[in-house]
Each structure stands twice: as structure tokens, then as C-alpha cells.
C-alpha positions in Angstrom: -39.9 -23.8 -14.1 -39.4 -20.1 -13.3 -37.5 -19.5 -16.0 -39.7 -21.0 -18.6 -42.8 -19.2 -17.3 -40.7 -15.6 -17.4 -39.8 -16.8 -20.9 -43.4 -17.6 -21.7 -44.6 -14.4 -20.0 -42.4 -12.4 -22.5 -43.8 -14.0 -25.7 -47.0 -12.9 -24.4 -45.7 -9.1 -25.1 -45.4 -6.3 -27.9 -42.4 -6.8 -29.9 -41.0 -3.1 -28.7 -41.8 -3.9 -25.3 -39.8 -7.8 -24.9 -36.9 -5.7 -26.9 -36.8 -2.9 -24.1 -36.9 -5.7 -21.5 -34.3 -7.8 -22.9 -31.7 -4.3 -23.5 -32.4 -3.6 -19.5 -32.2 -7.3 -18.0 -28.6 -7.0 -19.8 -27.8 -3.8 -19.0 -28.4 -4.5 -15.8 -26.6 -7.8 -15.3 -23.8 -6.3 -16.9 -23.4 -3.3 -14.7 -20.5 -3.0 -11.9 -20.2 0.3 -10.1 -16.4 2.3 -10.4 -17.3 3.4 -6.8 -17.8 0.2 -4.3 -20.5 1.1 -1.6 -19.7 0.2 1.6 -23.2 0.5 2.9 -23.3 -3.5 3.8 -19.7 -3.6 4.4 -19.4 -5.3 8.1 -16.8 -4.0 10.6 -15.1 -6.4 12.5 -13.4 -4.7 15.7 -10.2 -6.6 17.5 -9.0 -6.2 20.8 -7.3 -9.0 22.1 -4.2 -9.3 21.2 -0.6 -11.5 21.8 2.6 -9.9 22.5 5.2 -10.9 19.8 8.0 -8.9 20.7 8.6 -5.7 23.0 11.3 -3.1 22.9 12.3 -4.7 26.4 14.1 -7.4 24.3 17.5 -6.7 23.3 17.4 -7.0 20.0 14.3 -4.8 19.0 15.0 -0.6 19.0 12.3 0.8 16.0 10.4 -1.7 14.0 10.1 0.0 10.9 8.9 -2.8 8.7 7.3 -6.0 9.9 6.6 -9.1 6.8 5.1 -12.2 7.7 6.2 -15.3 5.0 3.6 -17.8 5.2 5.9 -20.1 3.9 8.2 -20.8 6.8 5.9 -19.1 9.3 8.6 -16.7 10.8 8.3 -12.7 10.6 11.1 -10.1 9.0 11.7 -7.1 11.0 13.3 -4.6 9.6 14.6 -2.3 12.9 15.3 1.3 11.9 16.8 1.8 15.2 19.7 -0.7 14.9 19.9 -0.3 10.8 19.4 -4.3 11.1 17.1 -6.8 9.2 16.3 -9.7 10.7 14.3 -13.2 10.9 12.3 -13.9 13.7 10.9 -17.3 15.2 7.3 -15.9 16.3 7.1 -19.3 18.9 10.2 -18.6 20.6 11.1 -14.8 19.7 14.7 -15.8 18.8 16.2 -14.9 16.1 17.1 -16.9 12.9 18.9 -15.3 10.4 20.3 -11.5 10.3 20.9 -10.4 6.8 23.5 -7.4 5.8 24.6 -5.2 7.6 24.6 -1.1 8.1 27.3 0.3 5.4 28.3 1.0 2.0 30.1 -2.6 1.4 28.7 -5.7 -0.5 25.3 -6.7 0.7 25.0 -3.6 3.3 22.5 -1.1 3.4 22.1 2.7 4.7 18.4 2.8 4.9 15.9 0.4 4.0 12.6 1.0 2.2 11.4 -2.5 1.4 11.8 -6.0 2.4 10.2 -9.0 0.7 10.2 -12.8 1.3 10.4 -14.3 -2.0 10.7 -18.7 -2.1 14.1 -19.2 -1.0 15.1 -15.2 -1.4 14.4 -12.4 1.0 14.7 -9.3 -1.0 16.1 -5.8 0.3 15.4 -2.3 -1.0 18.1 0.5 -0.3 16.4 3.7 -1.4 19.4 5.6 -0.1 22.4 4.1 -1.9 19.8 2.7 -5.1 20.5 -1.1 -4.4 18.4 -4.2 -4.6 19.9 -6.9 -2.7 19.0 -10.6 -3.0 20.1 -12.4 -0.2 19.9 -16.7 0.4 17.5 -17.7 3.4 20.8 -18.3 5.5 21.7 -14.8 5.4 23.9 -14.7 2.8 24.5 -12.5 -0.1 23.3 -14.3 -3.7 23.7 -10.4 -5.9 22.3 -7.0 -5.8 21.4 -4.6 -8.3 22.3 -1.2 -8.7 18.8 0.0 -9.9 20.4 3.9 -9.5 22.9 3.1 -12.6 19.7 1.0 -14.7 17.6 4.3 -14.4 18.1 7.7 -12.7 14.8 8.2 -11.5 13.2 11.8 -10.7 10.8 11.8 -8.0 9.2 15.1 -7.4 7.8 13.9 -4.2 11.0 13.4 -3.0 11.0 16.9 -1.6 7.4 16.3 0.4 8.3 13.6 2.9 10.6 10.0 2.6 8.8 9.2 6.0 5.9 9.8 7.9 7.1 11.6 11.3 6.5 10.0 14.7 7.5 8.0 17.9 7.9 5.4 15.3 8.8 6.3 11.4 6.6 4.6 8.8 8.4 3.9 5.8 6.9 5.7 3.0 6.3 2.7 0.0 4.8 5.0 -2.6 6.5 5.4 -5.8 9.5 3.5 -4.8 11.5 0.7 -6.3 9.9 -2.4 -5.8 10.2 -6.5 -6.0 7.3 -8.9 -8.1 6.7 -12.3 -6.9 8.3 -13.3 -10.0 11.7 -11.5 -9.0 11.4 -8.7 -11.3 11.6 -5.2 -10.5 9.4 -1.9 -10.8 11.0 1.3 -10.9 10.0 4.6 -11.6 10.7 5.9 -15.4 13.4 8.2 -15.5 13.1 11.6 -16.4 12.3 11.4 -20.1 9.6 9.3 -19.6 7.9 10.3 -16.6 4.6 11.0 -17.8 4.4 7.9 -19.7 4.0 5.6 -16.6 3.7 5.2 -12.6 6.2 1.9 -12.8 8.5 0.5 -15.5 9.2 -3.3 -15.4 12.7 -4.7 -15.5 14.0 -8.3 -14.9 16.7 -8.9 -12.0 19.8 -7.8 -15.0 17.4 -4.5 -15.9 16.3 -5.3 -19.1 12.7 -3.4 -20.2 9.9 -5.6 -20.1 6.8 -3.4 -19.7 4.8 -0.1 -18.2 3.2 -0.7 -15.2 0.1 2.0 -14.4 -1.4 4.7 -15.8 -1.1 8.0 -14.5 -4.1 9.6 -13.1 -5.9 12.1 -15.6 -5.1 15.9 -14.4 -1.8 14.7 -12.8 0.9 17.2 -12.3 4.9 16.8 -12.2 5.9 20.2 -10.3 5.7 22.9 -13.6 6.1 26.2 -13.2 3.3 27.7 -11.5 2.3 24.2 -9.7 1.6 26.6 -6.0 -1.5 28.1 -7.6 -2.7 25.2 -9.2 -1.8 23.1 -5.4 -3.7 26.0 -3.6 -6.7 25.9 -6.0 -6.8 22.4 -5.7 -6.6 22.1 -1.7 -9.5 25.1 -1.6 -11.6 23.1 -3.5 -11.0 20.1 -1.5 -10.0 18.1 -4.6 -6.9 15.5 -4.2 -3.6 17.8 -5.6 -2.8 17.4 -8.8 0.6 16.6 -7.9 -0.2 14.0 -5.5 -2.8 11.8 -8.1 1.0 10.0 -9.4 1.3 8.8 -5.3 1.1 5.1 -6.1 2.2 1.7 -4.2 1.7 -2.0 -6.1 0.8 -5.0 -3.7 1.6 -8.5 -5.4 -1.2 -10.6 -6.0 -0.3 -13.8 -3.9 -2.9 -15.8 -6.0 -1.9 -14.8 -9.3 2.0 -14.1 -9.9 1.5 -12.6 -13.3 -0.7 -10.0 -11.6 -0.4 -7.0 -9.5 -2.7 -4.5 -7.6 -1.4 -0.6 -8.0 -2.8 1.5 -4.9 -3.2 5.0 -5.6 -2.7 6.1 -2.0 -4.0 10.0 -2.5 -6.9 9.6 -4.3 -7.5 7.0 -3.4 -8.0 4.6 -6.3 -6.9 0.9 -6.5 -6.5 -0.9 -10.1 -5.1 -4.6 -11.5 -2.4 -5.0 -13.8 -0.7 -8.0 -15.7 3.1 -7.9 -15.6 2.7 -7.0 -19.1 1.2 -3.8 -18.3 -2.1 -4.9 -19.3 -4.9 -2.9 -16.7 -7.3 -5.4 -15.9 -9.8 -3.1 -13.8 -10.0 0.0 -11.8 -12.1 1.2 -9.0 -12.3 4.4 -7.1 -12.7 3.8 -3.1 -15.2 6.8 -1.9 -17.6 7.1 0.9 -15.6 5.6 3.6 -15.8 7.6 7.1 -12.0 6.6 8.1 -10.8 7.8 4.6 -12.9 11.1 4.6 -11.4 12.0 8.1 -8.1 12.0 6.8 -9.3 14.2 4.1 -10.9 16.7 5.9 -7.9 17.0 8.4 -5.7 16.9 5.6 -7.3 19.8 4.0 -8.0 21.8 7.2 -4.4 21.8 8.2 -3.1 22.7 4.3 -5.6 25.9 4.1 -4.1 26.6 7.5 -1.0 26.7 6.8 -1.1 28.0 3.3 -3.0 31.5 5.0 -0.3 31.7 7.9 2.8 31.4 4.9 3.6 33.4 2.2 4.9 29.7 0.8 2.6 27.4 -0.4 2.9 24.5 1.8 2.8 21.2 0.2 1.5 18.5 3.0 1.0 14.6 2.2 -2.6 13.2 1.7 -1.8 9.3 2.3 -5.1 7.6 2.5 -3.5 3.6 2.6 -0.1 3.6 3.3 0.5 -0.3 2.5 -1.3 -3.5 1.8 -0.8 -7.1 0.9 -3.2 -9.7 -0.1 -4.1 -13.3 0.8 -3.5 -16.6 -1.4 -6.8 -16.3 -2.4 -6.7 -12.4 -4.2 -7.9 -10.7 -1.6 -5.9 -6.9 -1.2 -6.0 -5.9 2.2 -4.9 -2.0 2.8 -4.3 -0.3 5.8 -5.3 3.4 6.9 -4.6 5.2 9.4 -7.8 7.3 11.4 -6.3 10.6 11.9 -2.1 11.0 10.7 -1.9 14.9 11.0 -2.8 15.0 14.8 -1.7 11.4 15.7 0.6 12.1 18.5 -1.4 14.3 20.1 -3.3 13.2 23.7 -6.3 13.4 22.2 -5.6 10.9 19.3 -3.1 8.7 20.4 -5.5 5.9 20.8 -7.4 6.2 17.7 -7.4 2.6 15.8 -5.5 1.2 13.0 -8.2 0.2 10.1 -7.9 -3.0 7.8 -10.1 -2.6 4.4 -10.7 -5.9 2.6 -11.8 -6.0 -0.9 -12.2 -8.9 -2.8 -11.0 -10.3 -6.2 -13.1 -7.4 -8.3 -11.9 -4.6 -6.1 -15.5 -4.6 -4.3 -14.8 -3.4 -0.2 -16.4 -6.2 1.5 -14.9 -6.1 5.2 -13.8 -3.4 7.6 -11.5 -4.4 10.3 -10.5 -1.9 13.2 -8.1 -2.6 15.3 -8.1 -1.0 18.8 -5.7 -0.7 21.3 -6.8 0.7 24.8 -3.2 1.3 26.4 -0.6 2.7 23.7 -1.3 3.9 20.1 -1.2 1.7 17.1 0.7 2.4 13.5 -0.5 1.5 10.8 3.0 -0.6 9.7 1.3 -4.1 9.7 1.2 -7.6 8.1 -0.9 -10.6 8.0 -0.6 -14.8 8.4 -3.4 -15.8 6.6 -3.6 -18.9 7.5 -3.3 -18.6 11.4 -6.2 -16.0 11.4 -3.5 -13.4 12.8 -2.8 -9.6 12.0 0.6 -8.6 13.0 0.7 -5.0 13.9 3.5 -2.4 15.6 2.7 -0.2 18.4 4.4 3.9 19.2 6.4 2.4 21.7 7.6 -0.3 19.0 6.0 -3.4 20.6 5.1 -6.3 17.7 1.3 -7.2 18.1 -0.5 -10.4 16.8 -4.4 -9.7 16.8 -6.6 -12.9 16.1 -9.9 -12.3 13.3 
């Protein structure tokens, strides 16, 4: 009925006039914002929490990286103290399955960026020795790729940080070799082709299969002159040039042929198909936890940058990792205040969970406090328990309910 009597109510109008209101009811139905607001976005704060495992045990040192596989409902830990990967019963704390070992052999590993649960494959990232080792769910070796003889990469962030610095190291995911759902790998183009792409796609033998990202307009690979153009940048508190390529992807647990690409600097998030087809972009702005890491970020490069006759060159890492839910849902993490984390001052300061939905849309805010030790921001999630999984300074693996 309400339709029909709008309908009628148009007829009733000049010709000119039902055209001009017909072009704006579509423009307007049509219209979705690059820049989510968060002014109804609802922030959930968690406290209570369950111990999952403490450095008291003897088989935790440094949790470096923590992934939760829904399908068998244990936890990875990747322990940068002990160089050790390991599957852990979260009922029991025991643990499963260890797989490789510290070393140059077969299946061994010197340092480990990435770990991923994939089906009845637990994937392992060696950034330092360029292997990709697929290992069986009993631990043992099924192949590895030597991704450094596929493509020599060139990285020139390489000589800004491999880690962020603290009681406990966070791995730094951005622009680093990384594992689809599908069992295909992204790595970075090699040096003839570094402005063409953030991620080339290869299959599991390292045949090409696509480009993966666009990079950022007004991006810069370390030219000649790049300090002026870094210093101008910072003093107009605009995201560096040469930090606009700092990208992570998140797999897209509800679509396999899709992935979300995080622009952790800018920050920016967009969807891709594997076959490098960009389905969408947004640009995340307005946030208070993101613009806190800005200004500090800025305030400490100007700083610096007076003080040395070097221009310094600091990271701006607004989300430092993600994952998403079977549903689509990307969740990213960010830490309040990196620059000054370890100070007295800061140390409490919580870990914030930013949930946007299927369209890129922020919809939820979680921030996670912790009134006895600081939080990281190395975290994962079991969706289906209602559980984020989170590791504190002093290593300790935390479960908080939402």
C-alpha cells in the first residue's frame, strides 16, 4: 500500500520534477561510503579471561605466534624462545604433535614467520632460509618449497624492522610469503616487477597464476632522494610514501577463492579473487585507537628526524594481523600505543579487535583489557566457542569469552 501511494503521489508531478526524484532515490540507494563511520560502531570491552598456558609450564619460553584451527579445536604455538612449533590440546594443555625442528636440514626451520592450519596440513613459513614447509597433522614432513629459488624477492622494508621490539617479539606478517586456503602461495614479485603488484600467486610447484593487489597510488620503492620525500611526508602527517606498499592478506574462511589484503600503514583493507580480480576497497579513518598510533608515530619521527642528521625511517603499523570467521567477517587487531608500549605508563593499555563485515563496513569494536600484565596484540580466535585467544608480555596464552 505504501508503495503504491508513493507511486501514485509521483504521477501526480511535473515530468522534470518525478525525473529528478527518480535520478536521487537511485543515487542514493546506490551509494556506499569508501570511508566506514564508526559513529554507531558498539565497543564491546573483555575482562575476564581463562588461563591457557603460562611460561611456568615447561614447554612454553616466547609465544610468538598463536593459530587456533576450528577444525580439530587445538591451538598452534609457535615458541620463538625454544625455535619449536607445536600443537596444543587447549582442555588438557599437553601437547600433541611438534613439527620440525630448529636447523638447516629437511623440514627444519631457523626462524618462523608464519604458521597456518590447512585440512590435514599445517603449513610453515621460514623467512630466514626462504622455505615453505608442508608438514602431515602427525608431525611429519609431506614437501617444502624453496620459494627463495622460485623468486628472489626485494624487500625494501627489509631494512626498517623484521619484528616489532619487546618483552615479547611480534612477528612482522606484512609483505611476506604467505599460504591460501587453497594451498597456493603469495610472494612478493621479484625485482623486475615490483611495481607491478603487492603479491604474486603461485601454486605449491611455483608456477604463475596471478597478481594479487594493487599498489597504493603515490607509493615509493626507496629512489634516490626518498629522505626528503619521507621527511616531507612525516611533517605533513601523511602515511610515507614508502610505507603505502606495507600489506598483509587474511584468507577469507567463507569464500576460498577470495582473500582480504590489509594495508597496515594506511590503513586501507580491500577483497581480491585468487585471480587477482579486486572486488572492493575501503579506507578505515576516524578511529580513536588508529589515530593514537598516528600521532605518536609522527611525534616520535619529527623527533628524531630534528635530533639526526639521518633521516630516520620508523614503522607506522596500524593492524598488525587479522583473520576472519566462517561467515566473512575480517577481524584485525591493533595495538593502542606501540612506540611507548613498555613504558610504566603504557603497559596496561588494551589490545583492540575491529570487526567489519562482509562489505568492509566496521561494525564492532572489541577492547580487550588486562588489569595485571600488558597484552600484545599476537592473537587468534575460535569462533565457534565465543573465545579470543590472546598472549600476554610475560608470554602467558589468554582465552577471553565475547
Amino acid at each position: 500500500m505504501v508503495q503504491f501511494f508513493y507511486f501514485f503521489s509521483i504521477m501526480r508531478l511535473g515530468h522534470i520534477t518525478k525525473l529528478l526524484l527518480l535520478l536521487l532515490f537511485g543515487l542514493l540507494a546506490g551509494c556506499r561510503s569508501d570511508e566506514p563511520s564508526i559513529s554507531d560502531t558498539e565497543v564491546v570491552e573483555l575482562k575476564e579471561f581463562e588461563t591457557i598456558l603460562n611460561m611456568e609450564s615447561e614447554r612454553l619460553a616466547v609465544p610468538g605466534i598463536i593459530k587456533y584451527d576450528d577444525s580439530s579445536g587445538q591451538l598452534f604455538v609457535y615458541d620463538i624462545g625454544q625455535i619449536n612449533v607445536f600443537e596444543l590440546d587447549i582442555s588438557s594443555g599437553k601437547v600433541i604433535n611438534e613439527y620440525g625442528r630448529e636447523g638447516r636440514g629437511p623440514g627444519e626451520y631457523q626462524q618462523v614467520n608464519s604458521i597456518l592450519p590447512v585440512e590435514d596440513h599445517l603449513f610453515l613459513i621460514d623467512h630466514y632460509q626462504h622455505y615453505i614447509h608442508k608438514y602431515n597433522r602427525d608431525g611429519g614432513l609431506a614437501s617444502s618449497m624453496d620459494y627463495g629459488a622460485i623468486v628472489i624477492s626485494f624487500d625494501p622494508l627489509t631494512t626498517l624492522s623484521s619484528m616489532t621490539m619487546g618483552s615479547i617479539p611480534e612477528v612482522n606478517i606484512n609483505n611476506q610469503p604467505f599460504v591460501t586456503l587453497q594451498g597456493h602461495v603469495l610472494l612478493r614479485p621479484g625485482r623486475d616487477r615490483i611495481n607491478q603488484s603487492i603479491y604474486e600467486l603461485r601454486d605449491w610447484e611455483g608456477n604463475y597464476l596471478s597478481d594479487i593487489g594493487e599498489i597504493p597510488e603515490g607509493s615509493m620503492f626507496i629512489p634516490e632522494g626518498s629522505g626528503d620525500v619521507y621527511r616531507s611526508d612525516v611533517s605533513n602527517r601523511e602515511t610515507p610514501s614508502i610505507l603505502k606498499p606495507y600489506a598483509f592478506p587474511v584468507n577469507d574462511r567463507a569464500n576460498p577463492e577470495e582473500l582480504f589484503l590489509v594495508y597496515s600503514s594506511i590503513p586501507m583493507i580491500a577483497k581480491y579473487t585468487v585471480d587477482g580480480e579486486k572486488l572492493w576497497k575501503v579506507k578505515v579513518s576516524g578511529v580513536p585507537e588508529l589515530d593514537i598510533i598516528a600521532d605518536n608515530y609522527f611525534e616520535s619521527m619529527e623527533q628524531q628526524n630534528r635530533n639526526n642528521e639521518r633521516t630516520s625511517i620508523g614503522m607506522l603499523t596500524k593492524y598488525t594481523s587479522g583473520v576472519s570467521s566462517t561467515g566473512g567477517d575480517l577481524y584485525l587487531g591493533t595495538y593502542t600505543d606501540p612506540n611507548n608500549r613498555m613504558t610504566d605508563s603504557d603497559r596496561l593499555k588494551p589490545l583492540w579487535i575491529h570487526r567489519f563485515d562482509t562489505t568492509g563496513e566496521l561494525n564492532r569494536r572489541y577492547k580487550i583489557i588486562s588489569e595485571d600484565v600488558g597484552i600484545t596484540s599476537i592473537f587468534d580466535i575460535d569462533f565457534s566457542a565465543r573465545r579470543i585467544f590472546v598472549v600476554t608480555v610475560e608470554g602467558e596464552i589468554r582465552a577471553y569469552s565475547y
